[in-house]
C-alpha positions in Angstrom: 88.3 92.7 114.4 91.0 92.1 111.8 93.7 89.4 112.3 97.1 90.1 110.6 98.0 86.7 108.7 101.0 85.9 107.9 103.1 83.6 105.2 105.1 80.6 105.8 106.3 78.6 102.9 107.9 74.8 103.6 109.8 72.9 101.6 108.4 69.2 101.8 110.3 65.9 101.0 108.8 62.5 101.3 105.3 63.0 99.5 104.6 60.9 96.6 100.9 61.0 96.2 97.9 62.6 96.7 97.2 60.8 100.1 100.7 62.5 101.4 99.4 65.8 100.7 96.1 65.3 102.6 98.2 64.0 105.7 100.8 67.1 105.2 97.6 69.3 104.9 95.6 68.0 108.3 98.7 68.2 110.2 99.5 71.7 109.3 95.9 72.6 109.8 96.0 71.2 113.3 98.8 73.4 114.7 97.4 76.0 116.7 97.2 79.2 114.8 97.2 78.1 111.5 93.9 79.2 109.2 95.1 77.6 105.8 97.4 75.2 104.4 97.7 74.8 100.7 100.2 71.6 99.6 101.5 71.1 96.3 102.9 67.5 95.0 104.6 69.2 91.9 106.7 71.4 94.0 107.3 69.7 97.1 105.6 72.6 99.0 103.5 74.2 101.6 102.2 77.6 101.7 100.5 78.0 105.4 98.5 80.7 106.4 99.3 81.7 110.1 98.0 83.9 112.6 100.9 83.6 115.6 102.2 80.0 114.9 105.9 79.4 114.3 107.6 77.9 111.7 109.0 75.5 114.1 106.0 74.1 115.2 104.6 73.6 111.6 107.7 71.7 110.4 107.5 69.6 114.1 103.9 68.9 112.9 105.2 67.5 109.1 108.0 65.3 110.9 105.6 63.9 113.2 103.6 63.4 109.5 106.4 61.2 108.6 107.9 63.8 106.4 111.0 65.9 105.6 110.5 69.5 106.3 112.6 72.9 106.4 111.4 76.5 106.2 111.4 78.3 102.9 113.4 81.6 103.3 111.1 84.8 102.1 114.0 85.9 99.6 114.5 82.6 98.2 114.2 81.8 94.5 111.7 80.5 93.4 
């Protein structure tokens, strides 16, 4: 059975090392519906893999982090 996947790129403020992104990372991966999260320090980032989560709840899960987070629009510049 194949499972469409969608894209959700967040903008992340707050990290400043290594141990941010692995907090960032497990509480992305915890919100239901999420397969992947990939977090970059250089960029301030998250790319999230998603099966029928919503944006809302994956920034929710990075403020309850203790981090700064906003949705990416698709059309943005890089």
């Amino acid at each position: 059975m194949d499972t469409a996947l969608s894209q959700i790129d967040l903008s992340i403020d707050g990290m400043t090392c290594a141990s941010c992104v692995a907090r960032v990372e497990r509480a992305l991966g915890r919100v239901p519906g999420v397969s992947a999260a990939s977090v970059n320090l250089a960029t301030q980032s998250a790319r999230v893999q998603v099966d029928h989560a919503e944006a809302a709840a994956l920034v929710q899960a990075v403020v309850q982090a203790g981090y700064a987070a906003a949705l990416i629009a698709p059309d943005a510049p890089p």
